[in-house]
VOBA-1610 file (N, C-alpha, C; in pm, whole numbers, padded with zeros to 5 digits, always signed):
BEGIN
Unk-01141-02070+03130Unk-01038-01967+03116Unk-01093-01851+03032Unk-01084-01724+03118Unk-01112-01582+02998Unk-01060-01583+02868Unk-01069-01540+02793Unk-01003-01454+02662Unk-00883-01377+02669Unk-00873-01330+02738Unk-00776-01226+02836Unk-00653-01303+02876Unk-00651-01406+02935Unk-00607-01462+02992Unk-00546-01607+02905Unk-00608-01601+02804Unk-00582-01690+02721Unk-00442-01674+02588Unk-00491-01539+02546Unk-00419-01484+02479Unk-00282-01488+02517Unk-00214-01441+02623Unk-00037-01438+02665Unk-00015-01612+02651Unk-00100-01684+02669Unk+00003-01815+02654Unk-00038-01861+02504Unk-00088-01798+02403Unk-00099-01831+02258Unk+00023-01775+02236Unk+00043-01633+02286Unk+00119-01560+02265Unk+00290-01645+02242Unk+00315-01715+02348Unk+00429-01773+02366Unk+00504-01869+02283Unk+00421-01971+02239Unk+00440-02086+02110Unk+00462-01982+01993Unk+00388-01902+01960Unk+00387-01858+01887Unk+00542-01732+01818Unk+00510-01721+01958Unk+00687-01649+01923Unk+00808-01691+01855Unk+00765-01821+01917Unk+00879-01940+01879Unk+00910-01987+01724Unk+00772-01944+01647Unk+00767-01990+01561Unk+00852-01823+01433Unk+00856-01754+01502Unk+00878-01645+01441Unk+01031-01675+01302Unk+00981-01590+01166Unk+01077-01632+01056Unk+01208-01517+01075Unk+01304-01598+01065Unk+01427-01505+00993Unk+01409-01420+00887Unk+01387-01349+00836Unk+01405-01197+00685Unk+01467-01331+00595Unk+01458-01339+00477Unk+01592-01420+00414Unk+01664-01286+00301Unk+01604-01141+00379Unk+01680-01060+00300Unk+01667-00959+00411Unk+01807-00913+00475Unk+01829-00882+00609Unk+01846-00685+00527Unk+01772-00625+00605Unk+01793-00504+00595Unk+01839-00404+00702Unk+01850-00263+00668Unk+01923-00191+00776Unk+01784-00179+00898Unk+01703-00138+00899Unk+01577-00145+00968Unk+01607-00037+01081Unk+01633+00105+00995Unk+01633+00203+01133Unk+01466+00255+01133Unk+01440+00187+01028Unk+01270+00224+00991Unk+01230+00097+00996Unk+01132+00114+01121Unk+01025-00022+01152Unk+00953-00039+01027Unk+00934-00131+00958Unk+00824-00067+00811Unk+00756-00175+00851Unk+00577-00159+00806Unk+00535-00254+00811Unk+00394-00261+00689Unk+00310-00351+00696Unk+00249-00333+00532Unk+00107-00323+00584Unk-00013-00283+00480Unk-00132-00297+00477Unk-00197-00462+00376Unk-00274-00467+00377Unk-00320-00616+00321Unk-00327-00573+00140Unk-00327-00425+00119Unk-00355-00371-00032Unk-00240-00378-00095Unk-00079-00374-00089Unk+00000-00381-00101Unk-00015-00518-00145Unk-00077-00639-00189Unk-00047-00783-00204Unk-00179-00802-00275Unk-00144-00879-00418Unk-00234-00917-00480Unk-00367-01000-00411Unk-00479-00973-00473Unk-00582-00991-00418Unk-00629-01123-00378Unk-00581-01222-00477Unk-00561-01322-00470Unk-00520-01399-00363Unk-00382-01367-00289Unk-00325-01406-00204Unk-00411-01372-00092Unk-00376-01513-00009Unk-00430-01575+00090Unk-00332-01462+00220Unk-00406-01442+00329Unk-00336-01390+00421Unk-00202-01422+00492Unk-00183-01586+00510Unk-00057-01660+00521Unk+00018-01624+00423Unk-00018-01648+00268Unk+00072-01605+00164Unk+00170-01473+00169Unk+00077-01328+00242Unk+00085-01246+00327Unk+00180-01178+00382Unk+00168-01299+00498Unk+00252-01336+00583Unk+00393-01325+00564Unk+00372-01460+00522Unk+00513-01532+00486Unk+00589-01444+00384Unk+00543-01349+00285Unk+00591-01308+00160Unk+00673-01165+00278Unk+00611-01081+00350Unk+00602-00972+00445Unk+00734-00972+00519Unk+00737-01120+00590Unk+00856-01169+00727Unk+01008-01209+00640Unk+00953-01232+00513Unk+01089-01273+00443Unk+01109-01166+00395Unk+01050-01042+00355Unk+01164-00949+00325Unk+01175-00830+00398Unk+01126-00842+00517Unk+01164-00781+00660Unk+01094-00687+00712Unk+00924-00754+00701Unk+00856-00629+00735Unk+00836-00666+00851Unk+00797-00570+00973Unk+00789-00598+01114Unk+00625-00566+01138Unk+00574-00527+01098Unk+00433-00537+01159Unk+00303-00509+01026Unk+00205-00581+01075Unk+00078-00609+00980Unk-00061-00468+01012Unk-00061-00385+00955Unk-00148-00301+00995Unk-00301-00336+00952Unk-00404-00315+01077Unk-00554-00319+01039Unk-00569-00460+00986Unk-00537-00553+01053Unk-00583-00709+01069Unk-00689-00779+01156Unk-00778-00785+01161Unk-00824-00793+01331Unk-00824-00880+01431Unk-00862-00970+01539Unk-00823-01016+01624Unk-00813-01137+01542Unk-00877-01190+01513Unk-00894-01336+01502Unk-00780-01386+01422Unk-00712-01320+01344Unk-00609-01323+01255Unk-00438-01279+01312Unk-00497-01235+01465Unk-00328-01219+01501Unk-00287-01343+01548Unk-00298-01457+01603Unk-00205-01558+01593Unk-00151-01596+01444Unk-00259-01556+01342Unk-00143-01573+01261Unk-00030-01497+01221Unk-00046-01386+01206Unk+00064-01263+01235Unk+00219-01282+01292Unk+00159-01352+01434Unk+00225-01367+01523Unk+00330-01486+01483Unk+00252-01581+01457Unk+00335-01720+01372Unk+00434-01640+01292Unk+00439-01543+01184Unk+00499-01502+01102Unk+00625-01403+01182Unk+00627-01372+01279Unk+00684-01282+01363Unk+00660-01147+01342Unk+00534-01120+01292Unk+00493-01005+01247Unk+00418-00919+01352Unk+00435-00858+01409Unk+00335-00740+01538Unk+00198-00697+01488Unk+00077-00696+01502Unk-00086-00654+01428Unk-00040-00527+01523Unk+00027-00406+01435Unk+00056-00290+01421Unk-00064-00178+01422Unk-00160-00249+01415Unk-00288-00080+01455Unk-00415-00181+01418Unk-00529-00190+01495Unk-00625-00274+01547Unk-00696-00167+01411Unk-00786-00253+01353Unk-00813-00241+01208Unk-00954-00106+01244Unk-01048-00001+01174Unk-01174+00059+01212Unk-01296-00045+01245Unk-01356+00031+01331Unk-01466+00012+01369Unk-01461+00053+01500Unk-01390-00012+01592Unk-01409+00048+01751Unk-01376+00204+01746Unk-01310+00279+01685Unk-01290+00359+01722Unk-01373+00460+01606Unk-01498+00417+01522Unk-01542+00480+01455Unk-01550+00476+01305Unk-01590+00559+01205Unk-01557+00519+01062Unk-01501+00632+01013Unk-01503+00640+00889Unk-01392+00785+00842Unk-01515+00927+00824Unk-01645+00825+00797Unk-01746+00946+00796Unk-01797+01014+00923Unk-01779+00882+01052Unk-01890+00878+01159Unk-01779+00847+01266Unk-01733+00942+01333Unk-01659+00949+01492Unk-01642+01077+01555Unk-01496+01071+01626Unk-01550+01181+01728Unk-01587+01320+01707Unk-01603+01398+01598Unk-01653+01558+01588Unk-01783+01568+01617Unk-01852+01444+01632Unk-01980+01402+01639Unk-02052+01319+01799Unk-02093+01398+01895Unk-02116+01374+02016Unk-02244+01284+01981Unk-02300+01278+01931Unk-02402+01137+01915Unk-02323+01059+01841Unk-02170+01073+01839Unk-02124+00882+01817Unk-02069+00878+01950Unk-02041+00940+02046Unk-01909+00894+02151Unk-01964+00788+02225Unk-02101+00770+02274Unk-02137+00690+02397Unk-02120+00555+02305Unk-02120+00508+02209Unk-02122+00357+02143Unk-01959+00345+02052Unk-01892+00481+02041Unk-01730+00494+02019Unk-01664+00434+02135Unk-01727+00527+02263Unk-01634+00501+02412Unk-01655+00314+02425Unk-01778+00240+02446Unk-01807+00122+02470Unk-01695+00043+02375Unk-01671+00044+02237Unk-01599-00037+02168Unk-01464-00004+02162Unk-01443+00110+02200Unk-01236+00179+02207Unk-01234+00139+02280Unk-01241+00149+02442Unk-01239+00070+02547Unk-01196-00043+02562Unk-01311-00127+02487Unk-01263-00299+02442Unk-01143-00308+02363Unk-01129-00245+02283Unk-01079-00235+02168Unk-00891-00227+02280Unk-00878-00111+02320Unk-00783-00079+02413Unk-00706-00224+02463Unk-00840-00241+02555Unk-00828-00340+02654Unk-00787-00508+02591Unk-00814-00528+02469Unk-00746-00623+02396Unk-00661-00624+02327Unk-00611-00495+02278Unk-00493-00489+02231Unk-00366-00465+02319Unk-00415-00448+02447Unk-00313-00440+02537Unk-00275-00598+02576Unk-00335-00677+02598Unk-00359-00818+02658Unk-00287-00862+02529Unk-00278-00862+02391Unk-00176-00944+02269Unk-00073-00861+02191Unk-00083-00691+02294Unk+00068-00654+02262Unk+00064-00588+02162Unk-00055-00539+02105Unk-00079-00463+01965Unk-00092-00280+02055Unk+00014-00217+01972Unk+00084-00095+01973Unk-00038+00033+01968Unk-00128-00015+01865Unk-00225+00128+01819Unk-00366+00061+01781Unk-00437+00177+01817Unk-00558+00176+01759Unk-00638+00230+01703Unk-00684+00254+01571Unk-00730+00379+01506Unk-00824+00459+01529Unk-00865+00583+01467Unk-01023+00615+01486Unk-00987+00766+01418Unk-01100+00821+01421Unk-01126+00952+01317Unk-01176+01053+01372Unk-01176+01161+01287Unk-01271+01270+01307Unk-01415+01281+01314Unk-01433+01251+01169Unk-01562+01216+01111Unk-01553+01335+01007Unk-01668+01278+00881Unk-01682+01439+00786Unk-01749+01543+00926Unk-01733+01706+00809Unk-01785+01780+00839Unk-01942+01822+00896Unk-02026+01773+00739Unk-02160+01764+00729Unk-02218+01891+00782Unk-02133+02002+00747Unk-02201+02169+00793Unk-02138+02205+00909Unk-02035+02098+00997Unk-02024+02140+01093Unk-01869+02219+01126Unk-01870+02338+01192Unk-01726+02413+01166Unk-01629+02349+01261Unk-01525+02369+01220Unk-01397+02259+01247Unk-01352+02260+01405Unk-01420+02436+01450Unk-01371+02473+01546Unk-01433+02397+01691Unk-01542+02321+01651Unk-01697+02309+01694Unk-01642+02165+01689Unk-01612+02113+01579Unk-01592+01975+01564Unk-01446+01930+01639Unk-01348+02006+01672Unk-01206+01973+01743Unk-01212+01993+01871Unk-01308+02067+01968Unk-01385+02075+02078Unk-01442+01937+02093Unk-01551+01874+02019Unk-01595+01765+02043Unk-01494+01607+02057Unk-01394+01669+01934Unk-01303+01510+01939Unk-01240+01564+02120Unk-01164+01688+02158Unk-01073+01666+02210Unk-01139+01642+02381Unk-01303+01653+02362Unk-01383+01625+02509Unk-01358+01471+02498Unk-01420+01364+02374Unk-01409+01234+02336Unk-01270+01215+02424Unk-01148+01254+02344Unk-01024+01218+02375Unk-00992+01231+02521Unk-01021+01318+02590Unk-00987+01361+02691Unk-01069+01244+02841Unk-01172+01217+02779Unk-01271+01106+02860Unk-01170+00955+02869Unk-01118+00887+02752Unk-01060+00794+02756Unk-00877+00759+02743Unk-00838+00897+02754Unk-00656+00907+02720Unk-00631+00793+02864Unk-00686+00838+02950Unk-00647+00784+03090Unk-00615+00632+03081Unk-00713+00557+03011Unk-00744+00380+02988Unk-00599+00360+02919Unk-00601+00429+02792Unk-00485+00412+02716Unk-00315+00411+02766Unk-00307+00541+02842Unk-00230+00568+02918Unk-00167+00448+03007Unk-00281+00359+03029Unk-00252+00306+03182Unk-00221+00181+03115Unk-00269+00155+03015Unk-00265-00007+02877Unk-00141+00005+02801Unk-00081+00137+02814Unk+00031+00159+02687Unk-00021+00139+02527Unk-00176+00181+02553Unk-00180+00140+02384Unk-00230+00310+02314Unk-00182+00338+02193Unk-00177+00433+02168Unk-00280+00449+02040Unk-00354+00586+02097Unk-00531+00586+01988Unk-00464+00723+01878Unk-00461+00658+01754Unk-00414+00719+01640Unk-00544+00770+01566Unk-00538+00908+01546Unk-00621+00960+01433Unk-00580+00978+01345Unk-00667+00975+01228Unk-00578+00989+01082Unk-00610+01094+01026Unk-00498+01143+00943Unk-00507+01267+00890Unk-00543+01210+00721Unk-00619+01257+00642Unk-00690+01223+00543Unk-00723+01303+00450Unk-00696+01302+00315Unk-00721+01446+00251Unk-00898+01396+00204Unk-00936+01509+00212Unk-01056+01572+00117Unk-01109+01587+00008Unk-00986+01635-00073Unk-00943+01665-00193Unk-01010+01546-00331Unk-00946+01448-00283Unk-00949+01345-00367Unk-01032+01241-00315Unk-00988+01153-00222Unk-01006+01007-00180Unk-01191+01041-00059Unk-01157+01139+00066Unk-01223+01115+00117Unk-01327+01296+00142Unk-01391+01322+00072Unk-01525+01455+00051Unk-01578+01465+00200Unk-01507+01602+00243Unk-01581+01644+00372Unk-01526+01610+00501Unk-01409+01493+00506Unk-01379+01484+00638Unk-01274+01578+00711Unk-01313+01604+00829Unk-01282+01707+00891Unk-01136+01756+00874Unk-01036+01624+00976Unk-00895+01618+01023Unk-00825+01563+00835Unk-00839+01670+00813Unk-00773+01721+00607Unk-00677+01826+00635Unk-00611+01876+00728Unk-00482+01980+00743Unk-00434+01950+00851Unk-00297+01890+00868Unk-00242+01912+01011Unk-00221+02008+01113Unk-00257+02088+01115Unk-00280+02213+01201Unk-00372+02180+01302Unk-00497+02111+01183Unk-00622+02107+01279Unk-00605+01990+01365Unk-00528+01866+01320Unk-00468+01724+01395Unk-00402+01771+01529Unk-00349+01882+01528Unk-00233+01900+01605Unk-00294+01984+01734Unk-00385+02093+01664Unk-00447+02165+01739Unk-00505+02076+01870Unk-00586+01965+01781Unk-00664+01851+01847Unk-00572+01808+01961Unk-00448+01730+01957Unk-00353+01672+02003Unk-00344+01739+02112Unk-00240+01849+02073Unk-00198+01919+02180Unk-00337+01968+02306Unk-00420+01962+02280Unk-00538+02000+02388Unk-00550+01903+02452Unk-00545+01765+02370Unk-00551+01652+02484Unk-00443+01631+02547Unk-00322+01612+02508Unk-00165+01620+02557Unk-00166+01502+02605Unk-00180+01418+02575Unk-00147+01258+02606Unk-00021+01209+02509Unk+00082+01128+02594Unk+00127+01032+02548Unk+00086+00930+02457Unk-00040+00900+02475Unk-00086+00766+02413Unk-00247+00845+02332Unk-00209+00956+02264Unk-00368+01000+02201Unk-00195+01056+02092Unk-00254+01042+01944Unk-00148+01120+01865Unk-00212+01052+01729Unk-00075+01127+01574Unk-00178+01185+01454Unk-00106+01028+01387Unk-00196+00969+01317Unk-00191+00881+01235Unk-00164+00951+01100Unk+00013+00965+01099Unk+00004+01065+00953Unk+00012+00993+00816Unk-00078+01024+00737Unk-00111+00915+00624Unk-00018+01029+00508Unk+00140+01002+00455Unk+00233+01057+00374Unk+00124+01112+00244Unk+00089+01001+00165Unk-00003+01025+00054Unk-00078+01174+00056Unk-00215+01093+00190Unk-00292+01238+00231Unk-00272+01366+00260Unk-00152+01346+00343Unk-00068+01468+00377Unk-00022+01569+00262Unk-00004+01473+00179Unk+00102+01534+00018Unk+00022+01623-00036Unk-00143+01601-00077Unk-00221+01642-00143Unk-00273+01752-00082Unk-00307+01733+00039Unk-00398+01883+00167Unk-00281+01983+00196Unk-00135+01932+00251Unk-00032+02039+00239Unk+00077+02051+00248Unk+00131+01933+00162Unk+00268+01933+00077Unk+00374+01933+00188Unk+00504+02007+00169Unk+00593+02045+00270Unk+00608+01926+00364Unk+00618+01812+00381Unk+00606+01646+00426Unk+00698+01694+00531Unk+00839+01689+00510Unk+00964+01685+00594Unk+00960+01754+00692Unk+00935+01919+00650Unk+00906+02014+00723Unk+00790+01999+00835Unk+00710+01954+00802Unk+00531+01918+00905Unk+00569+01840+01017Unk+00648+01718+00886Unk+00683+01623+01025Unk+00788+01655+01126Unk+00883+01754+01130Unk+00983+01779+01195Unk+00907+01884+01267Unk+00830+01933+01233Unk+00738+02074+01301Unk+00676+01974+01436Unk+00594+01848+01377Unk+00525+01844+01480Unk+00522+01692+01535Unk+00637+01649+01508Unk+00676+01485+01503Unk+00665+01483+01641Unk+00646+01556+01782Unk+00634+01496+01943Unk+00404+01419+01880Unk+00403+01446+01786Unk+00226+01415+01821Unk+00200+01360+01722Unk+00272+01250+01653Unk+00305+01170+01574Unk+00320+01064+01623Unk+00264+00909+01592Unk+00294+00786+01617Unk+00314+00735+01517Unk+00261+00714+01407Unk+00232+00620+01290Unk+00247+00656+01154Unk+00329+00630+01076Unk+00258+00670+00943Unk+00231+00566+00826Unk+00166+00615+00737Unk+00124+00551+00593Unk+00208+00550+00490Unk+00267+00504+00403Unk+00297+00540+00297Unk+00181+00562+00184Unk+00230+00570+00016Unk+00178+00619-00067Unk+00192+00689-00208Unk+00208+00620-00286Unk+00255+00730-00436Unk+00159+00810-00437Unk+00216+00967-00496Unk+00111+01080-00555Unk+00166+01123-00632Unk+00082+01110-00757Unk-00083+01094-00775Unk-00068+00926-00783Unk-00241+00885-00739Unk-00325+00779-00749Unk-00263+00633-00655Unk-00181+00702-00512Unk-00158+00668-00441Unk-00135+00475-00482Unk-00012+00519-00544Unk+00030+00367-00615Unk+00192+00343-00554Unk+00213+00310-00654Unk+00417+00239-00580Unk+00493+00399-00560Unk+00562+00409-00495Unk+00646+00467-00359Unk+00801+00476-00425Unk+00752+00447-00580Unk+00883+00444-00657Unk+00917+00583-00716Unk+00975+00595-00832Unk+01017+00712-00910Unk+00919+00747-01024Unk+00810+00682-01002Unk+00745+00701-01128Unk+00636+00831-01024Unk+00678+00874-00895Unk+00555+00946-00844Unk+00628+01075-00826Unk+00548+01177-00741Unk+00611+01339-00691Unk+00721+01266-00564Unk+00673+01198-00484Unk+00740+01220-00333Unk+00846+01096-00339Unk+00920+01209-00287Unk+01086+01160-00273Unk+01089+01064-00134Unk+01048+00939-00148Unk+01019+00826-00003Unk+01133+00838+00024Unk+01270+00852-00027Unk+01423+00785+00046Unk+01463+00941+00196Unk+01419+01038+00098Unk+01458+01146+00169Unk+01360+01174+00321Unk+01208+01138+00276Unk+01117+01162+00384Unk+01163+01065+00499Unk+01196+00956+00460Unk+01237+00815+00538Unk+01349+00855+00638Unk+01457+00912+00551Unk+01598+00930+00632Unk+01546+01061+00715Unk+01443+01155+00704Unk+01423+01286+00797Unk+01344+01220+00904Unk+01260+01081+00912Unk+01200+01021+01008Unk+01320+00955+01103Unk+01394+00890+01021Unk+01505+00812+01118Unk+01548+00882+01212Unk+01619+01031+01135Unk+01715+01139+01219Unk+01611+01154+01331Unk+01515+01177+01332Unk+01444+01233+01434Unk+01430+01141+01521Unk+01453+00983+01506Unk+01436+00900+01619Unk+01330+00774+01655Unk+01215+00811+01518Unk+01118+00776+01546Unk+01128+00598+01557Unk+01018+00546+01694Unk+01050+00434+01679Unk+00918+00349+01664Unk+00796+00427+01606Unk+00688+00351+01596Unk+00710+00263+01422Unk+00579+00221+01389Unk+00629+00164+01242Unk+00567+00298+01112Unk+00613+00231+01007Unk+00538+00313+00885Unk+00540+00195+00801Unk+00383+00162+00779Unk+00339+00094+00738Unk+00290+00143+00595Unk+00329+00062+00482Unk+00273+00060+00352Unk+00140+00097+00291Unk+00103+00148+00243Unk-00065+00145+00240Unk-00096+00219+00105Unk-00062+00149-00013Unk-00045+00225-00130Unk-00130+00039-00211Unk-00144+00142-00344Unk-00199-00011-00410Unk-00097-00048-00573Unk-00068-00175-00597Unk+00052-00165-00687Unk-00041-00107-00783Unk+00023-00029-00902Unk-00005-00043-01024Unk-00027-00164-01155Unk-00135-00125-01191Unk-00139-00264-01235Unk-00084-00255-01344Unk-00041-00392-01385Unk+00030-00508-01418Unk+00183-00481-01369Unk+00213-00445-01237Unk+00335-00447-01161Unk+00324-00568-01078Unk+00412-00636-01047Unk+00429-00722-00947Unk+00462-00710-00790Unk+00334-00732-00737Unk+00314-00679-00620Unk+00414-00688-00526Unk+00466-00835-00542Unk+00596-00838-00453Unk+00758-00790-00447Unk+00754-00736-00617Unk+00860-00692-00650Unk+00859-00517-00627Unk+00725-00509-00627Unk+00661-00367-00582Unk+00736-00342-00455Unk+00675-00419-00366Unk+00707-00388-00235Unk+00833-00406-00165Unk+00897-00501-00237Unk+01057-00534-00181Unk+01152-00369-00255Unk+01096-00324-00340Unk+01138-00168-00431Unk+01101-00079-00325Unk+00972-00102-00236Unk+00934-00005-00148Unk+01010-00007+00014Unk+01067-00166+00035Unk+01098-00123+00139Unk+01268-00067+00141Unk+01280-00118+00028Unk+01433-00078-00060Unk+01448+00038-00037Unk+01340+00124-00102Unk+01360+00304-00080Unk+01329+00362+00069Unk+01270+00236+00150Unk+01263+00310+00302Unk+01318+00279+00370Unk+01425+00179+00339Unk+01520+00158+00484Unk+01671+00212+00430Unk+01643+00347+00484Unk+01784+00383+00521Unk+01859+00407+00617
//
């Protein structure tokens, strides 16, 4: 028996096993978490189980081998983790990555369609001298070669928007303008901006407004405290309850997944049950 073929009947037991919330929320916001959000310590089941009980719906950047467990938990592997689709330094602005990008997105596609996983990431790449105009030409030839696969799989290839500023020196897709610019040239359904809240905050502020500007080329987002991209509480600038309720109004029905790191000596789980507190409205 293929791999392929194997997967839909793991798929099935596994459903079965899926947990009740034992703390039932409004959930007009899919929320779902990153693995940094949970002390380091903890085991991925620990994870799990801590995630499904207080009502998160999907596990972002897990990779294959780890979605039956996911799945046990009733949790969705919400965006197929980097590498197939590139790194944050090294993808598409860069035509000597596409021929070994295209070979692993492809796969990458083609298995996340077969166990039901929603997205798959990938990047710009830094600059490295090269002008943006030069470099959004190159992603949107990349994009334009493989939207079709995606299209036809229902699985949707998310780029991330990433600031410069602070966390990541030189990478290109650091202003949504230039994300969008990208987007709209490819005009796919299933090609759109992995908007990371945090990153966004720092490169160009105005959150609510961006996202209502350009939420048709939007799938995904991140959360994030700023500064030092920690808890999502009151101790940061961005108002999560308000950004949350301007995502709902608009409809959105992909997830927004967690991706912040607690502050330390906070309790990670009390962290995050505070975080999904302030996002489900």
């Amino acid at each position: 028996m293929r791999r392929r073929d194997f997967l839909p009947i793991l798929a099935a037991p596994l459903a079965l096993a899926q947990t009740t919330p034992s703390i039932q929320r409004k959930s007009r916001i899919k929320q779902g978490v990153t693995r940094g959000v949970f002390a380091r310590e903890m085991s991925l089941e620990d994870c799990c189980r801590e995630a499904a009980r207080l009502g998160i719906k999907g596990f972002d950047l897990i990779g294959p081998a780890d979605w039956p467990l996911l799945k046990k938990y009733g949790l969705v592997p919400s965006m197929y983790p980097p590498g197939p689709g590139g790194s944050i330094p090294d993808a598409l602005n860069n035509p000597a990555n596409h021929a070994k990008i295209e070979t692993s997105l492809r796969a990458a596609i083609d298995e996340s369609a077969v166990a039901g996983v929603p997205n798959v990431i990938t990047f710009s790449g830094n600059r490295r001298g090269m002008d943006d105009r030069v470099g959004a030409d190159n992603c949107v030839a990349f994009l334009n070669k493989v939207k079709a696969q995606a299209e036809d799989k229902g699985v949707t290839i998310c780029m991330e928007y990433l600031n410069s500023k602070v966390n990541h020196k030189d990478y290109m897709f650091d202003h949504i303008a230039w994300g969008v610019d990208v987007m709209k040239r490819v005009n796919s359904p299933r090609v759109k901006v992995l908007f990371d809240i945090y990153h966004a905050q720092i490169m160009d502020g105005d959150i609510v407004r961006n996202i209502r500007d350009n939420f048709q080329w939007i799938a995904h987002f991140h959360t994030g405290g700023n500064p030092g991209r920690h808890d999502i509480d009151d101790t940061q600038e961005l108002n999560y309850r308000f950004i949350m309720q301007a995502i709902a109004d608009l409809g959105f029905t992909g997830f927004v997944s967690h991706e912040y790191s607690p502050t330390q000596g906070h309790d990670p789980i009390a962290t995050l049950n505070k975080a999904i507190e302030i996002c489900d409205v």
